[in-house]
N, CA, C and O atoms as a CHARMM CRD file, in Angstrom:
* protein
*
  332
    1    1 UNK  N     16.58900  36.65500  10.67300 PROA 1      0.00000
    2    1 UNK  CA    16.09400  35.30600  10.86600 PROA 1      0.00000
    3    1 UNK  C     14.78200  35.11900  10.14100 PROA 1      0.00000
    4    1 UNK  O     13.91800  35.99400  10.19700 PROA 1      0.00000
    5    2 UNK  N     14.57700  33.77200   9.32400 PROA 2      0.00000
    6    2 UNK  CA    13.34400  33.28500   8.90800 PROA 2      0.00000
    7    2 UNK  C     12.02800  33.29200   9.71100 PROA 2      0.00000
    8    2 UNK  O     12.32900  33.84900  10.76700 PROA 2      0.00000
    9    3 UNK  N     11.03100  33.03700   9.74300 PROA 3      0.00000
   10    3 UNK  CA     9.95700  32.37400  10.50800 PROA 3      0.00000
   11    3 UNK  C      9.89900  31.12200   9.63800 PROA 3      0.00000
   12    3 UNK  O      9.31400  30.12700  10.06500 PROA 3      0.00000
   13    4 UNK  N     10.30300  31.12500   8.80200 PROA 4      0.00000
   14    4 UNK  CA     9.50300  29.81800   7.91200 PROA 4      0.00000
   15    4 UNK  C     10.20900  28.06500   9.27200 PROA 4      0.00000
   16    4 UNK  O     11.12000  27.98100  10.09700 PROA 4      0.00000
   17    5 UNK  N      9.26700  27.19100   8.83000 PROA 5      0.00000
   18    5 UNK  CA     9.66400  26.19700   9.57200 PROA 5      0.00000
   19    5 UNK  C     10.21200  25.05700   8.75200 PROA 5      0.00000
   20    5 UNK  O      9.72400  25.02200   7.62200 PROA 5      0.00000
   21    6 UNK  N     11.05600  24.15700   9.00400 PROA 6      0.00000
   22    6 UNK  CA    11.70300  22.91400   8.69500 PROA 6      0.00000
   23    6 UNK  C     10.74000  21.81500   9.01200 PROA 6      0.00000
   24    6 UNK  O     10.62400  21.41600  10.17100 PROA 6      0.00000
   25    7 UNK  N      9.97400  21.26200   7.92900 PROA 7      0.00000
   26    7 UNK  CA     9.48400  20.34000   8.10800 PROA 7      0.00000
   27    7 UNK  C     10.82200  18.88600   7.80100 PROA 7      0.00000
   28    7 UNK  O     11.69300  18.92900   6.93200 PROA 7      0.00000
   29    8 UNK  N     10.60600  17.76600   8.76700 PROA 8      0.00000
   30    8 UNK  CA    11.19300  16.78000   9.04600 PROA 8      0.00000
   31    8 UNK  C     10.37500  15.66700   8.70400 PROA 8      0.00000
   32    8 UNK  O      9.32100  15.49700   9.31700 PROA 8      0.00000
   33    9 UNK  N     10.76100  14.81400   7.71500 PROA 9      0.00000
   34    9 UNK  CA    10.44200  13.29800   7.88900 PROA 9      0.00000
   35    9 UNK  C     10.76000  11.90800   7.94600 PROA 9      0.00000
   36    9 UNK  O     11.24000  11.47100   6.90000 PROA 9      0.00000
   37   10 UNK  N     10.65000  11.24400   8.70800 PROA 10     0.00000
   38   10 UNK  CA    11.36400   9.91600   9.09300 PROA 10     0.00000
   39   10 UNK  C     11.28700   9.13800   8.12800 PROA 10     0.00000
   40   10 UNK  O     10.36200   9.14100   7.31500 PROA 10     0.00000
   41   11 UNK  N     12.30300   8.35100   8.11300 PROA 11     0.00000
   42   11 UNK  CA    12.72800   7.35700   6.83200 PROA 11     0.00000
   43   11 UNK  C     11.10800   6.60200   7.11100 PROA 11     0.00000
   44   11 UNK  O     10.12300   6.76800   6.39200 PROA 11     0.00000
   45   12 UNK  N     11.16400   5.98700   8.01100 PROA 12     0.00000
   46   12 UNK  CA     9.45300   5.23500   8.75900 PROA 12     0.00000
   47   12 UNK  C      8.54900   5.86200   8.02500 PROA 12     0.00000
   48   12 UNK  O      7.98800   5.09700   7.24100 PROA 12     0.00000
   49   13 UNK  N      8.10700   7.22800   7.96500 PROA 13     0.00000
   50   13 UNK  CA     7.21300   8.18400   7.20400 PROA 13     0.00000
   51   13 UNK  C      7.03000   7.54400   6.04700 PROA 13     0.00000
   52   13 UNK  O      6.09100   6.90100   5.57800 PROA 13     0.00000
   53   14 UNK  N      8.46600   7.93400   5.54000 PROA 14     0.00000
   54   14 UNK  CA     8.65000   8.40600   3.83100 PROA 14     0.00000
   55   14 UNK  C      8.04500   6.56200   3.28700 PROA 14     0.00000
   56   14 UNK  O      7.20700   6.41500   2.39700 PROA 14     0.00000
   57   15 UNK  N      8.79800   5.17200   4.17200 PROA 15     0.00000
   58   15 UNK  CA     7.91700   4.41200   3.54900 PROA 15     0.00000
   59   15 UNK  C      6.69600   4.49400   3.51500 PROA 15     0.00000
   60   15 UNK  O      6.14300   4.46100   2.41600 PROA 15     0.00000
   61   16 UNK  N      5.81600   4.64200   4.89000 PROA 16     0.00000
   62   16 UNK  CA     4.22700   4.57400   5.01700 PROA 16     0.00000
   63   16 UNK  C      3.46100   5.29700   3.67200 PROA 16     0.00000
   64   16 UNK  O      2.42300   4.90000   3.14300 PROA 16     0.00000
   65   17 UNK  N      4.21600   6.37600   3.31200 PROA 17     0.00000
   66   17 UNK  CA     3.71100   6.90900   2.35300 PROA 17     0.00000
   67   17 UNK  C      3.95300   6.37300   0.94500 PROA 17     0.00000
   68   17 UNK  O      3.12400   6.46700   0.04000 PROA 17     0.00000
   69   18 UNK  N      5.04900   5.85400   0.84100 PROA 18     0.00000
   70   18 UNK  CA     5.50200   5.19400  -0.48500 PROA 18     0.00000
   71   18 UNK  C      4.45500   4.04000  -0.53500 PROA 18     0.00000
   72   18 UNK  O      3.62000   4.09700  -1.43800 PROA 18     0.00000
   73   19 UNK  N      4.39700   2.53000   0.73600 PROA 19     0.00000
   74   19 UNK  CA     3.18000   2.17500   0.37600 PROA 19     0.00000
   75   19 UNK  C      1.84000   2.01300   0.32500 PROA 19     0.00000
   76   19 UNK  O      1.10800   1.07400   0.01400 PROA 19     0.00000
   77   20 UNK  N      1.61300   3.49800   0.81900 PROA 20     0.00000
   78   20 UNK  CA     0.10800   3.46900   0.29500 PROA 20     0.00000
   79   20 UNK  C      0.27800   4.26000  -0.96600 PROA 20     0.00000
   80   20 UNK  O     -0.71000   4.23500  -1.70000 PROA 20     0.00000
   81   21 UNK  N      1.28000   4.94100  -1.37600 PROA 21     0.00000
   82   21 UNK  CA     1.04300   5.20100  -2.50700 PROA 21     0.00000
   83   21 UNK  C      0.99700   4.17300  -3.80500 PROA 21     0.00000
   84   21 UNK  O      0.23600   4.50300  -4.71500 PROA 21     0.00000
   85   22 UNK  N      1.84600   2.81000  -3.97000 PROA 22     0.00000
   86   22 UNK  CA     1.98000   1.59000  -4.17200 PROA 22     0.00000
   87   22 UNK  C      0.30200   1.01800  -3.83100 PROA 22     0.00000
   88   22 UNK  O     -0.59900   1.38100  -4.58700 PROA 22     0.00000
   89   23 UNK  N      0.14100   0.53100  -3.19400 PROA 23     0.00000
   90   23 UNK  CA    -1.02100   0.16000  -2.88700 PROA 23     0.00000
   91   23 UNK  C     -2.27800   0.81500  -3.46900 PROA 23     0.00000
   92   23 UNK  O     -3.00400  -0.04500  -3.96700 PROA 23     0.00000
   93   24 UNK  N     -2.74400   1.98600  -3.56500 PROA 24     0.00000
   94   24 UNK  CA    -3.78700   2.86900  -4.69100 PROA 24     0.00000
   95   24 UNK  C     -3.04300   2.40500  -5.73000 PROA 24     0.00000
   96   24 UNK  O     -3.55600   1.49100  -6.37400 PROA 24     0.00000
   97   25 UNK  N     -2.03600   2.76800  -6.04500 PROA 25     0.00000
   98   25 UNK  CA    -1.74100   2.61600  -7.73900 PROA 25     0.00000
   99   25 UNK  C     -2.36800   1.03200  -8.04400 PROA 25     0.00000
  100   25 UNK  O     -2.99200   0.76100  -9.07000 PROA 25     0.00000
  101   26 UNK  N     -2.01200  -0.15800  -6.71800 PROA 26     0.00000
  102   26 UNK  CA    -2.76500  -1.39900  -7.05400 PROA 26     0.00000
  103   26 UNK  C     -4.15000  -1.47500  -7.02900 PROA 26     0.00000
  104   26 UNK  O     -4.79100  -1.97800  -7.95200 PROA 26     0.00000
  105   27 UNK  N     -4.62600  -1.02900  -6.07600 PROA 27     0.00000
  106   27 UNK  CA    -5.92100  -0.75200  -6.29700 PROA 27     0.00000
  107   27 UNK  C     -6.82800  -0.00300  -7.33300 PROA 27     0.00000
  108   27 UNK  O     -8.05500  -0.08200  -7.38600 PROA 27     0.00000
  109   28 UNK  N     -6.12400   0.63600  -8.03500 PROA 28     0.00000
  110   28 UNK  CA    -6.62800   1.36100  -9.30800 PROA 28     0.00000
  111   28 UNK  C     -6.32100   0.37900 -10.34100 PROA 28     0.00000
  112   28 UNK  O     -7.18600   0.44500 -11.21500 PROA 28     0.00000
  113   29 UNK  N     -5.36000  -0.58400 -10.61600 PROA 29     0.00000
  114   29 UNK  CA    -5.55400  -1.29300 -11.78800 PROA 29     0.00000
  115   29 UNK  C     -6.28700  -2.44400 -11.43800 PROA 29     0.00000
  116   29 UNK  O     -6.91900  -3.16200 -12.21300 PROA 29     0.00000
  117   30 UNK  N     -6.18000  -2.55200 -10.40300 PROA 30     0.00000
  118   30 UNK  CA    -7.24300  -3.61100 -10.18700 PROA 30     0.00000
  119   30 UNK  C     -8.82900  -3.73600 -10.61900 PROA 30     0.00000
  120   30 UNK  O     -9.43700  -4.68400 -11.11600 PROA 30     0.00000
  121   31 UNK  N     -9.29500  -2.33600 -10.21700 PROA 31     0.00000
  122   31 UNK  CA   -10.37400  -1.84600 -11.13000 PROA 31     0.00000
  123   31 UNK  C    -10.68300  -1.60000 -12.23600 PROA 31     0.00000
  124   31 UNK  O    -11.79000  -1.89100 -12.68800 PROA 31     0.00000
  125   32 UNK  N     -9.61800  -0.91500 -13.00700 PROA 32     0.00000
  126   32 UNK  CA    -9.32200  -1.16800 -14.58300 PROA 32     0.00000
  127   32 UNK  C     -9.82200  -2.12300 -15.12200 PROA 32     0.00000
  128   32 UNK  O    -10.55700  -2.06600 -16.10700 PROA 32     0.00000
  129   33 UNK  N     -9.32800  -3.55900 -14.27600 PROA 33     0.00000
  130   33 UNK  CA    -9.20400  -4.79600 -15.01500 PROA 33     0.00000
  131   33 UNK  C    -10.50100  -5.26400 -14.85500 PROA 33     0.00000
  132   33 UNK  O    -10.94100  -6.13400 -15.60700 PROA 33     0.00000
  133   34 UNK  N    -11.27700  -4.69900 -13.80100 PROA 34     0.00000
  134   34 UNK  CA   -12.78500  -5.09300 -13.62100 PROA 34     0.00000
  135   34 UNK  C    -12.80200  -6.10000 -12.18300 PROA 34     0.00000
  136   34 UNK  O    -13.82400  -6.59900 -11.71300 PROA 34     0.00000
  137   35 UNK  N    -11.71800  -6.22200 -11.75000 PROA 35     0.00000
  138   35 UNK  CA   -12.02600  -6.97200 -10.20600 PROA 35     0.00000
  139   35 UNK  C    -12.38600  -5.98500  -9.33200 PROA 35     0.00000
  140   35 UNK  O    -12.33300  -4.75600  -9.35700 PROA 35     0.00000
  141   36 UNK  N    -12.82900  -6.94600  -8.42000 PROA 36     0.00000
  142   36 UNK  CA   -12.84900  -6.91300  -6.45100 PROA 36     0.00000
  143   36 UNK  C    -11.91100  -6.38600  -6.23900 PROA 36     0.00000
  144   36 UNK  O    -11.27900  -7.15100  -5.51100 PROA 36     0.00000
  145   37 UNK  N    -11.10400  -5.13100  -6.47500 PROA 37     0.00000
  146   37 UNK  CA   -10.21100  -4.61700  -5.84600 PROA 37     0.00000
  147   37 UNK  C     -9.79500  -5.16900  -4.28900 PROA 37     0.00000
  148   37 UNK  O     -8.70800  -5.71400  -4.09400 PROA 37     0.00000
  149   38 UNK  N    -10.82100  -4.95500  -3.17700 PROA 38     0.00000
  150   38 UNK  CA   -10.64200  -5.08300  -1.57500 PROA 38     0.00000
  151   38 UNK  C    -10.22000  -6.86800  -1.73500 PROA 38     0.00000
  152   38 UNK  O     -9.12700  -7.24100  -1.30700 PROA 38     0.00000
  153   39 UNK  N    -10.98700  -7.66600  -2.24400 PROA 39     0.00000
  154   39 UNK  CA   -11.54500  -8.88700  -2.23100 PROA 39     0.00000
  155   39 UNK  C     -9.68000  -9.09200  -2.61800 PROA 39     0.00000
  156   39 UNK  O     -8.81500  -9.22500  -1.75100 PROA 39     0.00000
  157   40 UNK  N     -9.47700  -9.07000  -3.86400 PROA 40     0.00000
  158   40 UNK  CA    -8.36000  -9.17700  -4.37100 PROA 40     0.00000
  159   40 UNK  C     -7.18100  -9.21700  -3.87100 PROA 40     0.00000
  160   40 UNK  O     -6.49500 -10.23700  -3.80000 PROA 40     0.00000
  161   41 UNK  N     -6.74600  -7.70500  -3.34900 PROA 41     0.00000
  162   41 UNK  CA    -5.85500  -7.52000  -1.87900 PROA 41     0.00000
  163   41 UNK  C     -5.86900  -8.19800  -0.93700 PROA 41     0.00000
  164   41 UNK  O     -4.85000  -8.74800  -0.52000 PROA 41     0.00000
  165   42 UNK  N     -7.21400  -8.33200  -0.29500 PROA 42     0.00000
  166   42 UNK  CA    -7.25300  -9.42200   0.67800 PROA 42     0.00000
  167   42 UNK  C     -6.49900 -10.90300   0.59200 PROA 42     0.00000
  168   42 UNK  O     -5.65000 -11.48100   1.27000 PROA 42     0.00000
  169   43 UNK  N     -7.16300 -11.16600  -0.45000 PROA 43     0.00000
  170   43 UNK  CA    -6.66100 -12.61000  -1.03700 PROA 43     0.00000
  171   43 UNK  C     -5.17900 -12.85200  -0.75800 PROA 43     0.00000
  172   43 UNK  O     -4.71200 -13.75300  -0.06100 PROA 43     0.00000
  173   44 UNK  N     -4.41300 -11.74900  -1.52100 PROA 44     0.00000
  174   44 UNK  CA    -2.63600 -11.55600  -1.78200 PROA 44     0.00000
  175   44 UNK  C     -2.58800 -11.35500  -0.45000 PROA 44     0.00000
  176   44 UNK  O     -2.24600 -12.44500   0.00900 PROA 44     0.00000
  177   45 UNK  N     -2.77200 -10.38200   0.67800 PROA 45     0.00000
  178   45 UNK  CA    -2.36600 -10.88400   2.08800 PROA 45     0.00000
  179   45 UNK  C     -2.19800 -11.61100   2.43800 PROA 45     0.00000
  180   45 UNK  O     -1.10000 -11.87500   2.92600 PROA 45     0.00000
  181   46 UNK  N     -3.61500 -12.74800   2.39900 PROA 46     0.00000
  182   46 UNK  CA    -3.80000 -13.90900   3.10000 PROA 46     0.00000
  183   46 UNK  C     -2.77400 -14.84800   2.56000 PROA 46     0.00000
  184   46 UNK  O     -2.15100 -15.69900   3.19400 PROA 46     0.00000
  185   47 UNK  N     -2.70000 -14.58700   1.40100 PROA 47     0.00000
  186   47 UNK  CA    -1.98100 -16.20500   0.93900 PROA 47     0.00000
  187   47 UNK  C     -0.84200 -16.03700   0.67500 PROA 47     0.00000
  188   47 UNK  O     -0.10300 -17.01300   0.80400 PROA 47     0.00000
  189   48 UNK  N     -0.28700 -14.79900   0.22600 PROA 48     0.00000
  190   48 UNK  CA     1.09400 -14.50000  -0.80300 PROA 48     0.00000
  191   48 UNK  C      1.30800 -14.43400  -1.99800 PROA 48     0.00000
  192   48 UNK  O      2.33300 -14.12200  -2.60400 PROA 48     0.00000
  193   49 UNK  N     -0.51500 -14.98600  -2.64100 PROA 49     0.00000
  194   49 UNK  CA    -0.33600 -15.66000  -3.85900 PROA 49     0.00000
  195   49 UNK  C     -0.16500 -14.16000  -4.81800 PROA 49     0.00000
  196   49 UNK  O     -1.11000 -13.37200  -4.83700 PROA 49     0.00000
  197   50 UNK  N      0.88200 -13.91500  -5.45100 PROA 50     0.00000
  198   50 UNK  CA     0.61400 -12.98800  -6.06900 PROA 50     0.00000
  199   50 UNK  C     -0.57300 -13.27500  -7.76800 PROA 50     0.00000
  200   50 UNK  O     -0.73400 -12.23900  -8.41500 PROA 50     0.00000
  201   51 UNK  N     -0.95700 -13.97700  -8.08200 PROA 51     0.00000
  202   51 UNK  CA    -1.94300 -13.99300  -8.89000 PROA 51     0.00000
  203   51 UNK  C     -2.78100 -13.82300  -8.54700 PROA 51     0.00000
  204   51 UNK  O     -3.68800 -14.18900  -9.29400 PROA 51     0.00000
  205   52 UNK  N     -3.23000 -13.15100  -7.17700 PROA 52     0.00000
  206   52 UNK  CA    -3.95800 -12.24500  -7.15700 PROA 52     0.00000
  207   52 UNK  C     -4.13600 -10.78800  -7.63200 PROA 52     0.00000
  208   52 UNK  O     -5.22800 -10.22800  -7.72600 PROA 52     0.00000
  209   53 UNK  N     -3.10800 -10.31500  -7.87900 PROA 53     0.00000
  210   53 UNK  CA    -3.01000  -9.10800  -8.51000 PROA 53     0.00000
  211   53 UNK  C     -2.64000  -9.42200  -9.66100 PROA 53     0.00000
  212   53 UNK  O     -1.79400 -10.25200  -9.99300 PROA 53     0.00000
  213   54 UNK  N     -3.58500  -8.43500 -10.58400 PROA 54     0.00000
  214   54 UNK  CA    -3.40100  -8.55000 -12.19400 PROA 54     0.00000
  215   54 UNK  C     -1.50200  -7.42400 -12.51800 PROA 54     0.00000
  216   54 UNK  O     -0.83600  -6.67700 -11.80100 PROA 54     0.00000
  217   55 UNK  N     -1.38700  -7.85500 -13.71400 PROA 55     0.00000
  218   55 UNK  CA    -0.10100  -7.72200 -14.08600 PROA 55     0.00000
  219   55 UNK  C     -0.75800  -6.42800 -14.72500 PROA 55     0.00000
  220   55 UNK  O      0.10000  -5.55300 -14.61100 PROA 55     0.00000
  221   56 UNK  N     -1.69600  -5.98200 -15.24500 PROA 56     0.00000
  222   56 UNK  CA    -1.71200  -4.94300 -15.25900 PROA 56     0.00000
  223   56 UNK  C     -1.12200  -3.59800 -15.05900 PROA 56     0.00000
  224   56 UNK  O     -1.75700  -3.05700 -14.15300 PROA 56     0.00000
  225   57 UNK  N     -0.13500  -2.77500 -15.53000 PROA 57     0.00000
  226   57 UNK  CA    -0.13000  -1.60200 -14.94500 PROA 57     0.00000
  227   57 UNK  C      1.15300  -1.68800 -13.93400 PROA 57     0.00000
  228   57 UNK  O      1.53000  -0.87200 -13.09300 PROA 57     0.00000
  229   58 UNK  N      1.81700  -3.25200 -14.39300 PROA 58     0.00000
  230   58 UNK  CA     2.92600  -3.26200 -13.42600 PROA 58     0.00000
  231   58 UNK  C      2.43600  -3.97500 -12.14500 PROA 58     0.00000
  232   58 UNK  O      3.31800  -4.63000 -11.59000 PROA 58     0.00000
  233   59 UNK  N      1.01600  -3.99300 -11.45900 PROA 59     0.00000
  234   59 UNK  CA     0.78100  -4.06200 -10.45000 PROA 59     0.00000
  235   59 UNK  C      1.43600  -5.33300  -9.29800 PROA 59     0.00000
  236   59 UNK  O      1.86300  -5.17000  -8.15500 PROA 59     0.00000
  237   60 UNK  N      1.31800  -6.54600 -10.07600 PROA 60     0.00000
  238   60 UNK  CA     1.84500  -7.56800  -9.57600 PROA 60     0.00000
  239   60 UNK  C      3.26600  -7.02800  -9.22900 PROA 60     0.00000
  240   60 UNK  O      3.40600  -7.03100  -8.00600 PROA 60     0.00000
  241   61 UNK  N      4.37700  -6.56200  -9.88800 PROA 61     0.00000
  242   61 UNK  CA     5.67100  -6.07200  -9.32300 PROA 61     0.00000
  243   61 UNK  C      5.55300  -5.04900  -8.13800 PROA 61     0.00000
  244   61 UNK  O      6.12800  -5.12100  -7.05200 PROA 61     0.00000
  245   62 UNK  N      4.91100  -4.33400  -8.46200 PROA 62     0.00000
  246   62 UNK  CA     4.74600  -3.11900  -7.23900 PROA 62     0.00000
  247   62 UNK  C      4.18900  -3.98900  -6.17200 PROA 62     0.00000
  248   62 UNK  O      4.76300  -3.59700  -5.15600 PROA 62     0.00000
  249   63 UNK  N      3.42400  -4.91000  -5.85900 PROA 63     0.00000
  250   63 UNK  CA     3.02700  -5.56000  -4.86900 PROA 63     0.00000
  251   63 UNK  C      4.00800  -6.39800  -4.46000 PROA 63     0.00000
  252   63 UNK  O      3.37800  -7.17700  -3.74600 PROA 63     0.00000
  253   64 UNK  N      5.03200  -6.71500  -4.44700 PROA 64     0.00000
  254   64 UNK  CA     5.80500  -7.95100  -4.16900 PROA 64     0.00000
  255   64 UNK  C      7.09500  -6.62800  -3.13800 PROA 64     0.00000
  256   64 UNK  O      7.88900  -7.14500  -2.35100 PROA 64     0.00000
  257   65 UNK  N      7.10200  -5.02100  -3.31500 PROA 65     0.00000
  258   65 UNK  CA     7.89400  -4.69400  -3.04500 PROA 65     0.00000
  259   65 UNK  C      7.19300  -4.30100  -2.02500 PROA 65     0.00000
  260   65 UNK  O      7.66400  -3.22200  -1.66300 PROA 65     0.00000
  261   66 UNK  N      6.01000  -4.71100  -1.14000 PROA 66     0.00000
  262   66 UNK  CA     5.55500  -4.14800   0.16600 PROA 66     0.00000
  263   66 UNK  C      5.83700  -4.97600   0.45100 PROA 66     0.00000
  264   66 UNK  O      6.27000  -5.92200  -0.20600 PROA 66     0.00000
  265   67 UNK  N      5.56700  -4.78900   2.22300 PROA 67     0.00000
  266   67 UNK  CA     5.81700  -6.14800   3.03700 PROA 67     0.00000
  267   67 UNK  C      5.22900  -6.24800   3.69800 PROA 67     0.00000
  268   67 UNK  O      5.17500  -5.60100   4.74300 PROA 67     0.00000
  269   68 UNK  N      4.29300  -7.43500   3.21300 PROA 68     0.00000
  270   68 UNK  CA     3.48800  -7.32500   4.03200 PROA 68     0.00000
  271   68 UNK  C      3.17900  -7.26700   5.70700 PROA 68     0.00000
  272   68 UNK  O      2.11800  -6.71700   6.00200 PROA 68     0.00000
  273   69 UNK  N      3.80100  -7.65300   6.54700 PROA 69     0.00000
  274   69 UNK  CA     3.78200  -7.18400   8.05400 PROA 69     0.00000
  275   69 UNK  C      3.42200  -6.04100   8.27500 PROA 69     0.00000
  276   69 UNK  O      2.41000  -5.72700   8.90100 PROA 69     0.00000
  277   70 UNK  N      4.37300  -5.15900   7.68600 PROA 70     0.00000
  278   70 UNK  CA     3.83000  -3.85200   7.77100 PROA 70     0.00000
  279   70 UNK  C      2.82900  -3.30200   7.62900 PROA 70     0.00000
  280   70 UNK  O      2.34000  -2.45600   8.37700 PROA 70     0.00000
  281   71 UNK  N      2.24100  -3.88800   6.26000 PROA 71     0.00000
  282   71 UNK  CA     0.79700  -3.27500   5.65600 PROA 71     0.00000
  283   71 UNK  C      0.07600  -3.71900   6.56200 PROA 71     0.00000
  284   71 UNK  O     -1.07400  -3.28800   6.64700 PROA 71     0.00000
  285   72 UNK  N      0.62600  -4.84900   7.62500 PROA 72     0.00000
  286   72 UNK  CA    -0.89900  -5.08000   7.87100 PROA 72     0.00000
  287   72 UNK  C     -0.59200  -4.58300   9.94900 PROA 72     0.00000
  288   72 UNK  O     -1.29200  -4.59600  10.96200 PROA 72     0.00000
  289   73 UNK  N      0.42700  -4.32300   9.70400 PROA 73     0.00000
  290   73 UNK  CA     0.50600  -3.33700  11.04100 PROA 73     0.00000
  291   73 UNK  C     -0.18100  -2.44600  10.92500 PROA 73     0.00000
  292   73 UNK  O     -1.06800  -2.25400  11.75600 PROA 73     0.00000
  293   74 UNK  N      0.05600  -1.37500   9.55400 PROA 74     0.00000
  294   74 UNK  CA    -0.48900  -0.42200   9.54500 PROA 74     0.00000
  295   74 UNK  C     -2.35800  -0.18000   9.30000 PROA 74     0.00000
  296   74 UNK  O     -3.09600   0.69800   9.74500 PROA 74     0.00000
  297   75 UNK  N     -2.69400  -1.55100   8.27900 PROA 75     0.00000
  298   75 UNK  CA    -3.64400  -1.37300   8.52600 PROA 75     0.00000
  299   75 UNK  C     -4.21800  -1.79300  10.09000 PROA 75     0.00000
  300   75 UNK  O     -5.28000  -1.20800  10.30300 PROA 75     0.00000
  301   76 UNK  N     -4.06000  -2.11000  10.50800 PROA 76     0.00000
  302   76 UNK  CA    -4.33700  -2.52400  12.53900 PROA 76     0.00000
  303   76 UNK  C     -4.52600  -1.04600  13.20100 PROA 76     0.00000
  304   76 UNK  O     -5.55300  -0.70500  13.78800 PROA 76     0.00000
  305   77 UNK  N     -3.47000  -0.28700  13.03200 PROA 77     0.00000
  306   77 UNK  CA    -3.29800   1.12600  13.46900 PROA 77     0.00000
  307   77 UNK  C     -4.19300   1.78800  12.93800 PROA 77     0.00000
  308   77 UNK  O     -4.76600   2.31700  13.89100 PROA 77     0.00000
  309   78 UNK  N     -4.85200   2.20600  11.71100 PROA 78     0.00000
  310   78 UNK  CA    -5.55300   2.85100  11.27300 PROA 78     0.00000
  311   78 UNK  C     -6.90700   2.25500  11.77100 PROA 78     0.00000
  312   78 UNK  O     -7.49700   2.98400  12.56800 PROA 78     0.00000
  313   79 UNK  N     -7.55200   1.00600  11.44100 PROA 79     0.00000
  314   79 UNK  CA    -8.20000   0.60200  11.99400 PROA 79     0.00000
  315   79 UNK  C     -8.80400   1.01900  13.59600 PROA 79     0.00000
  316   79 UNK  O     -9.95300   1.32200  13.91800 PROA 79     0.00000
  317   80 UNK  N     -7.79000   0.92700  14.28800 PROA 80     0.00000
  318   80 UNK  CA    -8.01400   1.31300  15.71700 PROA 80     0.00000
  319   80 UNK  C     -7.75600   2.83400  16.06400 PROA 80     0.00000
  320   80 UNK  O     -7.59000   3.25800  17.20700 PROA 80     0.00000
  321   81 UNK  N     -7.74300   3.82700  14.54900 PROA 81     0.00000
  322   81 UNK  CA    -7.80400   4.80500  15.03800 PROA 81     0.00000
  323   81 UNK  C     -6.51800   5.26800  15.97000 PROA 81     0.00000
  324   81 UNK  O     -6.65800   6.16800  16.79800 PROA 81     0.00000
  325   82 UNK  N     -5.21300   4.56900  15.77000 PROA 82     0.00000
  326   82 UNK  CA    -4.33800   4.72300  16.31600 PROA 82     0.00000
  327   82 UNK  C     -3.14800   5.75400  16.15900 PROA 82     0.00000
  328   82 UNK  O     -2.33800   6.14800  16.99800 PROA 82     0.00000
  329   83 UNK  N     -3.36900   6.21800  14.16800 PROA 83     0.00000
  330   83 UNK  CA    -2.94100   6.61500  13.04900 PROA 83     0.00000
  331   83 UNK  C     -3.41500   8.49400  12.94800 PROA 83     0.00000
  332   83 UNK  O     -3.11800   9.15300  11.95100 PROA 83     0.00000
């Protein structure tokens, strides 16, 4: 018999991680381009408007494939230290 262990991860996981990985990649061209990265994001939450995110780097597409509810569940959870 092994000792080694079976790490397991939930489909739930594997997104959380996909978008924050999505999300840095936006946040890095966002800076590229010379914006408010936070300011920027914020904006696209609040409104939907995706011209908030520069096309840069793909970014505007990669942003349209989060959703937002989630992101902003998750940011709530982290926030409160829940995470």
């Amino acid at each position: 018999m092994s000792d080694r262990k079976t790490i397991q991860f939930s489909i739930k996981e594997e997104n959380e991680i996909e978008m924050r990985r999505t999300l840095l990649s936006i946040y890095e061209s966002l800076n590229e381009k010379g914006y408010n990265s936070i300011s920027q994001i914020v904006g696209y939450i609040l409104s939907e408007d995706p011209t908030y995110i520069t096309t840069h780097n793909n970014a505007r597409s990669m942003v349209r494939r989060i959703d937002r509810d989630e992101l902003l569940q998750e940011m709530v959870k982290c926030y409160l230290g829940l995470k």
